[in-house]
TORTORDO-597610 format. One record per residue (C-alpha): residue in one letter; x, y negated, z. Coordinates in Angstrom, 3 decimals. Layout:
% residues N
{"A",{X,Y,Z}}
...
% end
This chain:
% residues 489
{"X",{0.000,0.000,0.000}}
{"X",{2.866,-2.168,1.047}}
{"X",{4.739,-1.806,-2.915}}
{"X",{1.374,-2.959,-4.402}}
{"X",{1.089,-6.304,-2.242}}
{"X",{4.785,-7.037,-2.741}}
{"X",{4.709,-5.789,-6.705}}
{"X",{1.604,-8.287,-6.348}}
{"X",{3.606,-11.074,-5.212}}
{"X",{6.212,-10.799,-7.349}}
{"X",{3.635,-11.040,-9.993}}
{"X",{2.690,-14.112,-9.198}}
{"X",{6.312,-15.603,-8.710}}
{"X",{6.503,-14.598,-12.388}}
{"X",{3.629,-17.075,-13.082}}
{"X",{4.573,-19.637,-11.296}}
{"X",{8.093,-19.856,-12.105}}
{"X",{7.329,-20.414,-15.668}}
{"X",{5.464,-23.491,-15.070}}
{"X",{7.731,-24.948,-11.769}}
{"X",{10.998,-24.338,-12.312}}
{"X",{14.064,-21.435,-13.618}}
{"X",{15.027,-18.513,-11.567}}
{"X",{16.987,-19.171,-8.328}}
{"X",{20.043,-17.751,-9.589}}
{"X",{19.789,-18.908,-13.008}}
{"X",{19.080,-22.755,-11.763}}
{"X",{21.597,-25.580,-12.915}}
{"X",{21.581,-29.047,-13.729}}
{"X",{24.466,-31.264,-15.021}}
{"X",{24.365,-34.595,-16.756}}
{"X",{27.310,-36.261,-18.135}}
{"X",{27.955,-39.819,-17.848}}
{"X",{30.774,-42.284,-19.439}}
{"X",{33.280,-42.376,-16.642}}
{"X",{36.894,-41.405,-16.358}}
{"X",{36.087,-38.165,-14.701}}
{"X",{33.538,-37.104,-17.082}}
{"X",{35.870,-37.871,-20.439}}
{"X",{36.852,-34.133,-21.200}}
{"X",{35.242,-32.397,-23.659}}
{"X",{34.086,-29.388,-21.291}}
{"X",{33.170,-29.012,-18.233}}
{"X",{32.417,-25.416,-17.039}}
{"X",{30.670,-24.455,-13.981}}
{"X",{30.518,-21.598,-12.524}}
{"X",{27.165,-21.299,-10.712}}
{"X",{25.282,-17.947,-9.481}}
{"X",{27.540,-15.641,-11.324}}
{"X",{26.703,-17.695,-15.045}}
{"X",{29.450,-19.857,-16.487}}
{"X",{27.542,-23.332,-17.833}}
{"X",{29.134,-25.428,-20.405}}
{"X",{28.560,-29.098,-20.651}}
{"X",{30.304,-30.546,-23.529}}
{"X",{30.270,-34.535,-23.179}}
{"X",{30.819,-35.715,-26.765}}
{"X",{31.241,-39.920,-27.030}}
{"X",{27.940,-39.945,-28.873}}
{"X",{25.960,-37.526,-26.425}}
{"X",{27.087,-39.671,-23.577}}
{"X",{26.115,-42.769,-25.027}}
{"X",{22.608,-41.295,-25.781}}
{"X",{22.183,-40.066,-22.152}}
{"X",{23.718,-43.779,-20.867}}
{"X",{21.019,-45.038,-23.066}}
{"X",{18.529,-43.103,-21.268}}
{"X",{19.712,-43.288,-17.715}}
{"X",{18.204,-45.865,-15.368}}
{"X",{21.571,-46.611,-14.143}}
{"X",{24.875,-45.095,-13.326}}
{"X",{23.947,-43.895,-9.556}}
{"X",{21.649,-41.517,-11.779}}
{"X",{24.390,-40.323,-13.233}}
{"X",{26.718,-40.355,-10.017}}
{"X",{23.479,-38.064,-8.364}}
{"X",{23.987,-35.518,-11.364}}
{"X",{27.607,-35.524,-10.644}}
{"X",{26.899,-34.497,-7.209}}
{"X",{24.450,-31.829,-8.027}}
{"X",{27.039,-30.146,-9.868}}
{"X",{29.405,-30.232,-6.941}}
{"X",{27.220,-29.097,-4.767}}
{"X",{25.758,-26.103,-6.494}}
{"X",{29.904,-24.789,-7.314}}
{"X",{29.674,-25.111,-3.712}}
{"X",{26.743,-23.140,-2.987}}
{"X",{28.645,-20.392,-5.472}}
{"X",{31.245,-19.968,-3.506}}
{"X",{29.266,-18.912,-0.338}}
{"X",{26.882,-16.532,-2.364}}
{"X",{29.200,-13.961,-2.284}}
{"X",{27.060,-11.585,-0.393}}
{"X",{26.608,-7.836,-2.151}}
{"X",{23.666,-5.678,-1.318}}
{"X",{25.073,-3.924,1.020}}
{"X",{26.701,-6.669,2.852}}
{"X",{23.093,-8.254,3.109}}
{"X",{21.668,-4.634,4.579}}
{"X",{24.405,-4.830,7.250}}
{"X",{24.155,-8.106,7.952}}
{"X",{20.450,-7.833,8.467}}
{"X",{20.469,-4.618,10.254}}
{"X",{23.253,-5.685,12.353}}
{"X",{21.233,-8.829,13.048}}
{"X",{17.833,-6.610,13.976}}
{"X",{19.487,-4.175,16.226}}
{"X",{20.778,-4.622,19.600}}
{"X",{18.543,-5.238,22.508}}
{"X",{15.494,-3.687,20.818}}
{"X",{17.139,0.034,20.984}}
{"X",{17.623,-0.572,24.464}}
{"X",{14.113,-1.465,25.645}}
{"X",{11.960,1.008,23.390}}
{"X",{12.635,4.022,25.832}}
{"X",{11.098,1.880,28.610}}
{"X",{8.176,0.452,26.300}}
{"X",{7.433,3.662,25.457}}
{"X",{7.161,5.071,28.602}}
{"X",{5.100,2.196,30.015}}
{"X",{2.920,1.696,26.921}}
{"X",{2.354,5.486,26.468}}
{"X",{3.324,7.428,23.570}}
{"X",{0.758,6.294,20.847}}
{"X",{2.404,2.861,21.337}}
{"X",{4.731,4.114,18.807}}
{"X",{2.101,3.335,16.949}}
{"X",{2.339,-0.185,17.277}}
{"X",{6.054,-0.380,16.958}}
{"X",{5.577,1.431,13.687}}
{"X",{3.133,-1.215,12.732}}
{"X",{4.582,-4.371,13.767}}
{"X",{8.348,-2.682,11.753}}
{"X",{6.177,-2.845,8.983}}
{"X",{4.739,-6.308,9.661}}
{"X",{8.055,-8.133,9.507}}
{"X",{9.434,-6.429,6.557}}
{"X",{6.362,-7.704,5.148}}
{"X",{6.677,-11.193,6.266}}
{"X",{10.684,-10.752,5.444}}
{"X",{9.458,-10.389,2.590}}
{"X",{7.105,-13.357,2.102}}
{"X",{10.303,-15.817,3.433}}
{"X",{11.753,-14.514,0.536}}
{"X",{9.187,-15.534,-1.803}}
{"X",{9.102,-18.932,-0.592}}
{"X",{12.742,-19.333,-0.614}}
{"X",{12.710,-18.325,-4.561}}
{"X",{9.594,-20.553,-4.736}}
{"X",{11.690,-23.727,-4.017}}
{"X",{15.423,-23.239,-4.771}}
{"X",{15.954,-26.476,-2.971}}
{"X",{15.074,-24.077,1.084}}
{"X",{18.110,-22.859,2.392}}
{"X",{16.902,-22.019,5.317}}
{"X",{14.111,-21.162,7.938}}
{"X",{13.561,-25.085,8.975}}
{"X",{13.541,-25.791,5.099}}
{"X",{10.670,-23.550,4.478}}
{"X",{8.502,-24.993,7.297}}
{"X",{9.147,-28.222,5.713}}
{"X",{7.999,-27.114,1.672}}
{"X",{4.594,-25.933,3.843}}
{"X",{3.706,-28.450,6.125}}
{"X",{5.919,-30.984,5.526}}
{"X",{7.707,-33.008,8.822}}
{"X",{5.327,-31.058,11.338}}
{"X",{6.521,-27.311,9.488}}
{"X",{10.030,-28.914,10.039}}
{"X",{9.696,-29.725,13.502}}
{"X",{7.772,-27.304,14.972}}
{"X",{10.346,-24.295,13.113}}
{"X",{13.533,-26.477,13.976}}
{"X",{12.069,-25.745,17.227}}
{"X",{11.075,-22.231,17.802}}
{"X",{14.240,-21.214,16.303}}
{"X",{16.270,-22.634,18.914}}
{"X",{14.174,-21.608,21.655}}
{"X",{14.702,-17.828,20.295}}
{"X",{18.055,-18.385,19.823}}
{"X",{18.788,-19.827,23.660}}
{"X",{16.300,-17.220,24.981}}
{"X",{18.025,-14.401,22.820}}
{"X",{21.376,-15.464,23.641}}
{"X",{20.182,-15.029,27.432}}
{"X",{19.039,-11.762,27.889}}
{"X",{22.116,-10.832,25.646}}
{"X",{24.101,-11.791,28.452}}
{"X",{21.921,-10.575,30.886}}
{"X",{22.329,-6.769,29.143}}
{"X",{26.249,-8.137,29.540}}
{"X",{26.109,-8.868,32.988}}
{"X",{24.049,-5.418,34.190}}
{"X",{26.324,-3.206,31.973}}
{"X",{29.292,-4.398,33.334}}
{"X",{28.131,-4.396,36.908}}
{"X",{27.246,-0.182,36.488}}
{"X",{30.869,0.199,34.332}}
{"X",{32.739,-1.122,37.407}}
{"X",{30.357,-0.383,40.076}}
{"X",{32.446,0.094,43.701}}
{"X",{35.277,-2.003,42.249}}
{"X",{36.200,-4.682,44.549}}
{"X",{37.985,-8.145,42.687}}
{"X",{38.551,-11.521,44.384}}
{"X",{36.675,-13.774,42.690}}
{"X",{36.829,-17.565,42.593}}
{"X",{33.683,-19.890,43.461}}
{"X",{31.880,-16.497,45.375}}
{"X",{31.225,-14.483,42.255}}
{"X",{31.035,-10.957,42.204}}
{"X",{32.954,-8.789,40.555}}
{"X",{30.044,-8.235,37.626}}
{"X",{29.625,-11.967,37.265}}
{"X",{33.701,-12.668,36.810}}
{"X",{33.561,-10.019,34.228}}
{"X",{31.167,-11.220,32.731}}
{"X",{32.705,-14.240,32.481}}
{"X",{35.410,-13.214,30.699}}
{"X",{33.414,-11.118,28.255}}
{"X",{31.902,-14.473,27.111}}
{"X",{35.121,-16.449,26.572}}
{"X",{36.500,-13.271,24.651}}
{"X",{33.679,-13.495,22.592}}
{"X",{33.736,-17.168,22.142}}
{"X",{35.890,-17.526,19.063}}
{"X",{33.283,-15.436,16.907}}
{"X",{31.211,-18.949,17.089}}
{"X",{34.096,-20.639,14.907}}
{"X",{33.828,-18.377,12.119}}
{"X",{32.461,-20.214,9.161}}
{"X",{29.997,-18.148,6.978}}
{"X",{28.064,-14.672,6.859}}
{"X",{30.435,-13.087,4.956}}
{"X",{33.625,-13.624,7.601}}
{"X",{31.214,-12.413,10.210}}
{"X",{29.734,-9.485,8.421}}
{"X",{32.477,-7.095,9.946}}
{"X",{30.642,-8.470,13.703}}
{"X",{27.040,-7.036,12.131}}
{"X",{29.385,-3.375,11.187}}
{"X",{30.765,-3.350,14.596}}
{"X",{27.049,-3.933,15.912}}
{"X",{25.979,-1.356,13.702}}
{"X",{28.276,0.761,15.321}}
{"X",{28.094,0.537,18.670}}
{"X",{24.060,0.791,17.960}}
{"X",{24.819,4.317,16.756}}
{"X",{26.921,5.738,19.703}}
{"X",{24.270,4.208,21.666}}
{"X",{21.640,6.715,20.101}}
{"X",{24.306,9.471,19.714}}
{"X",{25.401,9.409,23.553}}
{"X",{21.978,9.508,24.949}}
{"X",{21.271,12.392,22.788}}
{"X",{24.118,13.802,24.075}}
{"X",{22.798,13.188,27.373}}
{"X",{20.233,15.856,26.827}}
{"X",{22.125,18.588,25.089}}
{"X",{24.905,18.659,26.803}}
{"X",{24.297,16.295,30.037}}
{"X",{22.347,18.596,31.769}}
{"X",{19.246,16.466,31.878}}
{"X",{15.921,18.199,30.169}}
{"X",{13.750,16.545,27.696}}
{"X",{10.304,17.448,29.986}}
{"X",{9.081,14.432,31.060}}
{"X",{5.153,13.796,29.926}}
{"X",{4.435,10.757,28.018}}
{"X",{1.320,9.510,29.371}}
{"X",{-1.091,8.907,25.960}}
{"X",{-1.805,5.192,26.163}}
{"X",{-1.275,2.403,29.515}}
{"X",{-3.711,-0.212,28.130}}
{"X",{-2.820,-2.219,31.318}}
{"X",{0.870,-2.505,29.659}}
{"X",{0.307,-3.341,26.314}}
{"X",{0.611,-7.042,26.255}}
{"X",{4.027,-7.012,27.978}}
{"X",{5.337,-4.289,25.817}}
{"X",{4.359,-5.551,22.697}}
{"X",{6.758,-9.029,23.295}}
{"X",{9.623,-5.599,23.573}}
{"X",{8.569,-4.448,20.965}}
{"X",{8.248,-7.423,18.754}}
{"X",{11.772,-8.814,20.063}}
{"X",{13.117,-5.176,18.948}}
{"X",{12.742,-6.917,14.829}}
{"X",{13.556,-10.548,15.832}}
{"X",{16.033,-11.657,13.028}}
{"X",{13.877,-13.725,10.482}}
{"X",{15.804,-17.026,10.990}}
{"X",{18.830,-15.427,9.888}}
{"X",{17.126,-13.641,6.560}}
{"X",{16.854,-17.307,4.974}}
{"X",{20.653,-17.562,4.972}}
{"X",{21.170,-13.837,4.313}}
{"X",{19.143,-14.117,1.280}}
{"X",{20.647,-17.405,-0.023}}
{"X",{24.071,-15.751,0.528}}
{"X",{23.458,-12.925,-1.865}}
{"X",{24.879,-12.823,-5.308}}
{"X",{21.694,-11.259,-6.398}}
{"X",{18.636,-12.856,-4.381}}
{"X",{16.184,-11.138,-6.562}}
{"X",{17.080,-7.665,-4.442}}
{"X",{16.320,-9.142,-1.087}}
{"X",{12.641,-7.334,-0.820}}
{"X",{14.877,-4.018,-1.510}}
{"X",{17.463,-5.439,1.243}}
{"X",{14.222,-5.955,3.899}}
{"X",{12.800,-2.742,2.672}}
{"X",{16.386,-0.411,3.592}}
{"X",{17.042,-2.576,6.619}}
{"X",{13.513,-2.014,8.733}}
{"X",{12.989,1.361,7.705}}
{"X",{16.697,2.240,9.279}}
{"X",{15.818,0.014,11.967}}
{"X",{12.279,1.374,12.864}}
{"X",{13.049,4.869,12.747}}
{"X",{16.077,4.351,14.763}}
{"X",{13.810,2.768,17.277}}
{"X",{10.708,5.428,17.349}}
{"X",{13.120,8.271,17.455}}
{"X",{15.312,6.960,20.203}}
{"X",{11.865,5.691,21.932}}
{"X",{11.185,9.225,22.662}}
{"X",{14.263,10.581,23.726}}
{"X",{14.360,8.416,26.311}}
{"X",{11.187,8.289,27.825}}
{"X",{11.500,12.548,27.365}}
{"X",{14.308,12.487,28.969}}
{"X",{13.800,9.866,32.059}}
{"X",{9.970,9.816,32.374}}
{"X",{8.868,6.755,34.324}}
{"X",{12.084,6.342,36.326}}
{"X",{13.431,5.050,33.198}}
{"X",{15.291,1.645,33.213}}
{"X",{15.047,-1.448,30.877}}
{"X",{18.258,-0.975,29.177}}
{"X",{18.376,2.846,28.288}}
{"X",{22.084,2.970,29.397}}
{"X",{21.386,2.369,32.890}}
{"X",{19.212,5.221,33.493}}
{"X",{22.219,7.910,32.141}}
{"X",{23.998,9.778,34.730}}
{"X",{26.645,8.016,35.956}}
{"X",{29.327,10.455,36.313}}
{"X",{29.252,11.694,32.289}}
{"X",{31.835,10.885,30.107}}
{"X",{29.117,10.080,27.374}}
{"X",{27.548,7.836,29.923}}
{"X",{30.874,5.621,30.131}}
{"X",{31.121,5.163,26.332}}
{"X",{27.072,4.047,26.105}}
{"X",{27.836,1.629,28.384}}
{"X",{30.985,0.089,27.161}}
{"X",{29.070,0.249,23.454}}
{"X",{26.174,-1.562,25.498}}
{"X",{28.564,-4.386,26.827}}
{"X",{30.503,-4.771,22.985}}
{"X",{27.129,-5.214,21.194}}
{"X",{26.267,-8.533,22.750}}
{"X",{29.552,-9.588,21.579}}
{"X",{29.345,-8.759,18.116}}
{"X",{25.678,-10.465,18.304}}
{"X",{26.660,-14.006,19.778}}
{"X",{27.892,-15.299,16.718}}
{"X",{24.781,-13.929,14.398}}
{"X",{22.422,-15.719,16.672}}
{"X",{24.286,-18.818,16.864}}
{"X",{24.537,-19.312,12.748}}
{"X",{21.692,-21.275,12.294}}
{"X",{22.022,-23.852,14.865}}
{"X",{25.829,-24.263,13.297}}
{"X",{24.730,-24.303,9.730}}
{"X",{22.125,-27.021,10.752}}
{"X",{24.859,-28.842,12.737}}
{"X",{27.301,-28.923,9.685}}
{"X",{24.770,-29.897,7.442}}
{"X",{23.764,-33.078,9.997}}
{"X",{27.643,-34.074,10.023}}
{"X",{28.863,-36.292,7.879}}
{"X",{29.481,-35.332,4.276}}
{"X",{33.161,-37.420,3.872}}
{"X",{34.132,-35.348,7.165}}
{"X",{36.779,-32.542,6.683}}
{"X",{36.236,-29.003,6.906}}
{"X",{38.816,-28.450,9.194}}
{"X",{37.008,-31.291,11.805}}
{"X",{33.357,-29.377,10.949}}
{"X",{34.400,-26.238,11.757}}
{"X",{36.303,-27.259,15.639}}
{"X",{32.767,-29.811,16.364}}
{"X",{30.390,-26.916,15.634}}
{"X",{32.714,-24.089,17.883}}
{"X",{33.227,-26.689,20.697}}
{"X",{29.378,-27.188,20.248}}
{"X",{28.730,-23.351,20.180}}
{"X",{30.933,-22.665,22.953}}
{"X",{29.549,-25.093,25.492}}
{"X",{25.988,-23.801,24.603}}
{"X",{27.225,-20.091,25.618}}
{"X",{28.703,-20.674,28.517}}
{"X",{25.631,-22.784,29.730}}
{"X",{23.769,-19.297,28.816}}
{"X",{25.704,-17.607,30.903}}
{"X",{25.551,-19.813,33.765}}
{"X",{20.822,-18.931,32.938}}
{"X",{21.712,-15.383,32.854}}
{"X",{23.431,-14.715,35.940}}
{"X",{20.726,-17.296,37.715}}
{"X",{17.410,-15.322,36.219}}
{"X",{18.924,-11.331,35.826}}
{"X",{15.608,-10.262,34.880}}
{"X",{16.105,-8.355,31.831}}
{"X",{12.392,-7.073,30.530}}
{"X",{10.869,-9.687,31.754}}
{"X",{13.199,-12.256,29.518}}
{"X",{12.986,-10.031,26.298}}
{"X",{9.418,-9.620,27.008}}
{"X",{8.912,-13.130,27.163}}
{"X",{11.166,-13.815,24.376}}
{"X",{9.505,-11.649,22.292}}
{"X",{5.989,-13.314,23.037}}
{"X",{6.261,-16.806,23.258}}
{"X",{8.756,-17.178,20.660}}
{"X",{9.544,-14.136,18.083}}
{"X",{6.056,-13.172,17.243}}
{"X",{5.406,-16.395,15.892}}
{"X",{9.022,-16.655,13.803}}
{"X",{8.717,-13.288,12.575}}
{"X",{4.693,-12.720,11.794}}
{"X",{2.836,-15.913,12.379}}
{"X",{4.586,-18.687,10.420}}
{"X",{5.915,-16.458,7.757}}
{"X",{2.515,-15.350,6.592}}
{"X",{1.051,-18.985,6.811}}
{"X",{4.215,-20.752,5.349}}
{"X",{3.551,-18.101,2.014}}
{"X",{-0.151,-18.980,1.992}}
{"X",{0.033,-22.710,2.341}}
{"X",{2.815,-23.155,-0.276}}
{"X",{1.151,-19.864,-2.470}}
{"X",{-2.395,-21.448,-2.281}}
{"X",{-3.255,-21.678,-5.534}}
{"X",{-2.053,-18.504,-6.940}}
{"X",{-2.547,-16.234,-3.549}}
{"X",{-5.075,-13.080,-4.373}}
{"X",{-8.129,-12.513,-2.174}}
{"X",{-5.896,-9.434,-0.517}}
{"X",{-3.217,-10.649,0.257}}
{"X",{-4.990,-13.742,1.725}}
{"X",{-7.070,-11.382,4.228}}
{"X",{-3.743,-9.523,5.201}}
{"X",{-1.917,-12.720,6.091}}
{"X",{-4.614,-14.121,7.840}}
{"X",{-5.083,-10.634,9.645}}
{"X",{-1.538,-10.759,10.784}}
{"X",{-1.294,-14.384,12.001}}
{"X",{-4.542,-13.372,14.282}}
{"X",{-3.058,-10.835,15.479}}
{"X",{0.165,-12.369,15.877}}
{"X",{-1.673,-15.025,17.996}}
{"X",{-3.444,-12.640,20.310}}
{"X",{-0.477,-10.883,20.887}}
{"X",{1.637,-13.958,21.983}}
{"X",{-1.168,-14.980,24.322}}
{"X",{-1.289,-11.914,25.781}}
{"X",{1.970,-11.110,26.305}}
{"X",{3.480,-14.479,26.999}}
{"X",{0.690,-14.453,30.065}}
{"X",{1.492,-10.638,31.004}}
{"X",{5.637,-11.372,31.173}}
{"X",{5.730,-14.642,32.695}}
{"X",{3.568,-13.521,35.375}}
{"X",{5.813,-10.965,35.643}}
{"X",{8.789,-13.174,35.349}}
{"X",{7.597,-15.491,38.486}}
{"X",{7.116,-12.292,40.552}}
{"X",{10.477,-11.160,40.079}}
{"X",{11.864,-14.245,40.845}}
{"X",{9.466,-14.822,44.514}}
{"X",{10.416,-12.037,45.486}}
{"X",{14.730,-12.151,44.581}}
{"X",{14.645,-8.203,43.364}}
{"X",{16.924,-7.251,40.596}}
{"X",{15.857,-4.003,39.877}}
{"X",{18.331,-3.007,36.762}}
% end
């Protein structure tokens, strides 16, 4: 059902790209003007994998002087030019450096949580973490869309902007942040927690009355700091691998756990927790959390056009990484299971000790992910006469003063469910369901068909009703926690 709405879609991208404007990759536009730059005969640029040649003959620039309002006209073309060899020589992104960079960016937290979602939700609450998997590849989709709608988005904040003009801006400018600060916490929290069971009964003096978790996890957060100075996807692609990675011993250890560990996969799933639902489903929905990334992921790829394929490869590995890993831990742990998966492993197996260092490296391979939105935006807002060299140390002071203000939230609130859970509700279900369907029906209006217009609309109602829900559910939660002091991971 899925193929036909997006085959659908693409149909009428066809349409409308005939009568709006050329293909994304195939888009270039180059006037020459009677200056002493612009006297050779050719100019060739090299623009989305097509060399373009301009030839600027005395008479042809005469004619096009002739037509110009003015030079700055000319000067603007000049600069579109520039700007697009410099958009070239970002999108350098293959297919499968977009799947790992948008699996890399999906997993993390998500694997950790599902076990205890499960559990708590009961086991036909797979059903919904199915569903919503499905959801965002869908509305992964539908960013894509927009972004090939108007060449001119580059990003998340960009889309919001071709839909609803200043308000889309704003109120996407602002959600992303939010998810990324919020993110970036409970990443640190998972830091934190890991790190405290890894060195559990080892004493350290400590400066300022930290404990020996909290120093470490100190340090873990400088180490990781420099990641937030690298420059583009494509440097930090080898961060999303190393995610992908630890993600995988992850799964591998705890299935180790029960072949070989000595614990038994006979725990009952109760069938359905109604009572549970809203606060799982913000764990859940956090578990695919990634959709302000897939903006610059898809205008990094040499080939845009295979970005539905990209979504398609990267939430089906994703989701049935999640379902199966769901019920080996809840099988395995039954309702004493903890938040974070890794936690609830017995402490005294070998395989246990490699989970949880792979627990504590994936936060650090996600840090710089999360933050490369907020630094593209930050670059962009700098001034263009500015040196790279001055761009790049302003955003990682920037980036580095923001993360170590995180970590200073995470050891203060060590709350981990109830932060993802909130997370998830209050902020991701609306960046990855909500907005994307209504950003592709606003700017689609006119050419949208009567399905796909009740789907989206389906999804952004539920979208709301889940965020209510949950957002209530957690931070009720959240205030409890913190009353009564308890840090139960």
């Amino acid at each position: 059902m899925w193929a036909k709405i997006w085959k659908s879609t693409d149909k009428q991208q066809t349409i409308n790209d005939s009568s709006d404007c050329l293909p994304h990759q195939n888009q270039v536009l180059a006037t020459a003007g009677k200056s002493s730059e612009w006297t050779s005969n050719i100019v060739v640029v090299d623009v989305f994998g097509e060399q373009n040649k301009i030839k600027c003959s005395s008479s042809s620039t005469e004619t096009d002087l002739e037509s110009s309002s003015s030079l700055s006209s000319i000067d603007d073309h000049k600069e579109d030019v520039i700007k697009a060899a410099d958009d070239h020589a970002q999108n350098n992104s293959s297919f499968l450096h977009a799947v790992i960079n948008m699996v890399g960016m999906l997993i993390g937290l998500g694997q950790l949580s599902t076990p205890y979602a499960l559990e708590r939700g009961g086991w036909t609450s797979a059903f919904l973490l199915v569903g919503l998997g499905i959801a965002c590849s869908y509305s992964s989709h539908l960013l894509g869309k927009c972004l090939q709608k108007n060449p001119k988005s580059r990003d998340y904040k960009d889309i919001g902007d071709h839909a609803f003009g200043a308000k889309g801006r704003i109120i996407a400018t602002t959600l992303i942040y939010l998810e990324i600060f919020m993110a970036l916490v409970s990443y640190t929290i998972s830091l934190h927690d890991n790190l405290a069971t890894v060195f559990m009964g080892v004493g350290m003096r400590t400066w300022a009355h930290l404990t020996t978790s909290q120093f470490l996890a100190g340090i873990a957060v400088l180490v990781a700091l420099p990641s937030l100075w690298l420059r583009n996807l494509s440097s930090i692609s080898f961060l999303s691998t190393a995610g992908i990675l630890m993600s995988a011993l992850i799964f591998v250890t705890v299935a180790c756990t029960g072949i070989f560990g000595g614990v038994r996969f006979n725990h009952r799933i109760p069938p359905l927790q109604m009572h549970n639902i809203p606060a799982i489903s913000g764990l859940y929905i956090f578990s695919f959390a990634g959709h302000i990334v897939f903006p610059n992921i898809y205008t990094a790829m040499k080939d845009p056009s295979k970005f539905t394929k990209v979504s398609i490869v990267s939430f089906s590995v994703v989701t049935m990484l999640y379902t199966s890993l769901a019920f080996m831990g809840a099988k395995l742990f039954g309702p004493q299971v903890n938040p974070q998966i890794t936690l609830s492993m017995p402490q005294t197996l070998i395989v246990t000790k490699i989970a949880l260092w792979a627990t504590v490296l994936t936060p650090m391979t996600k840090y710089a992910l999360e933050f490369a939105p907020f630094a593209m935006q930050l670059e962009q807002n700098l001034p263009h006469s500015m040196k790279s060299r001055t761009k790049t140390i302003i955003r990682g002071t920037i980036g580095s003063i923001l993360l170590l203000v995180i970590l200073v939230l995470a050891l203060s609130v060590p709350y981990f469910e109830h932060v993802l859970s909130l997370t998830g509700s209050l902020v991701s279900v609306g960046i990855c369901i909500i907005f994307p369907c209504a950003f592709y029906t606003k700017i689609f209006w006119n050419q949208i068909t009567t399905p796909l217009l009740v789907i989206n609309m389906f999804l952004i109602t539920i979208g709301v009703l889940m965020g209510a829900s949950g957002t209530i559910s957690s931070s009720k939660s959240l205030l409890k926690s913190l009353q009564r002091g308890d840090h139960t991971s």
